[in-house]
C-alpha positions in Angstrom: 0.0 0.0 0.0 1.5 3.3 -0.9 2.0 5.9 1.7 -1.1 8.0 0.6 -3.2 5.3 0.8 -2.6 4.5 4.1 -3.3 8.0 5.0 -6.3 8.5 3.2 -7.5 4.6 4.9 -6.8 6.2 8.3 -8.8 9.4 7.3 -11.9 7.8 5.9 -11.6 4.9 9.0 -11.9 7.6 11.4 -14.1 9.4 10.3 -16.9 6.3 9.7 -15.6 4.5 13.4 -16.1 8.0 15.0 -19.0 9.5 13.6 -21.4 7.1 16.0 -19.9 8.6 19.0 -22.2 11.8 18.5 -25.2 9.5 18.0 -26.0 9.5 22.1 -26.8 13.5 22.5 -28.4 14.6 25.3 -31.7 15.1 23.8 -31.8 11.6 23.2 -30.7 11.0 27.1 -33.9 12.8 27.4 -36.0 10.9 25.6 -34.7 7.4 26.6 -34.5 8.6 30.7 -38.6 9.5 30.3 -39.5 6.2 28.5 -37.5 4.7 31.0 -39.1 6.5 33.8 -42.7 6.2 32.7 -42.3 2.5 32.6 -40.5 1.7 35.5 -42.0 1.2 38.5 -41.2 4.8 39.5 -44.6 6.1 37.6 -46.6 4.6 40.4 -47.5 7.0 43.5 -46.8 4.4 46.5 -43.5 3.6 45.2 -42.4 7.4 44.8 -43.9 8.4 48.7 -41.8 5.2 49.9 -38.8 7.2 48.4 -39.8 10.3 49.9 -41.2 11.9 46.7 -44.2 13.8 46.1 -44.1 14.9 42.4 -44.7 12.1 39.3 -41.0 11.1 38.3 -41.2 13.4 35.0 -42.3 16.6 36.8 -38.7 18.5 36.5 -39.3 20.2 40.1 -38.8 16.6 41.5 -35.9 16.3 43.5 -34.8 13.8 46.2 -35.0 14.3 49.9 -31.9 15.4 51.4 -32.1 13.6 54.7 -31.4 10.5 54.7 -33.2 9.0 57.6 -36.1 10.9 56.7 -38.0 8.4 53.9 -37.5 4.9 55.4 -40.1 2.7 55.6 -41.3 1.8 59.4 
């Protein structure tokens, strides 16, 4: 293989292996974290109060308790 060749091989091979990499943006975080969410078990109200949470999981107020010995079950 000549010595341009090569180069150009390691050009076009970077460029296709690295392209996927920006695939996984954060909009698509987004979007997979709420599927996620709204399936889990985390979408039902008991579960959430037994974590100390009053908001559904996709309200973007929701935040988690800061105590810690605050939400355990009795």
């Amino acid at each position: 293989m000549s010595r341009l060749t090569s180069k150009l091989f390691g050009v076009v091979s970077a460029a296709v292996l690295g392209a996927p990499a920006f695939a996984y943006e954060m909009p698509t975080h987004r979007v997979l974290s709420e599927q996620a969410a709204a399936k889990s078990r985390l979408s039902q109200p008991d579960v959430l109060a037994d974590l100390g949470l009053t908001k559904p999981i996709t309200d973007p107020t929701q935040t988690f308790p800061i105590d810690y010995g605050s939400c355990r079950r009795k």
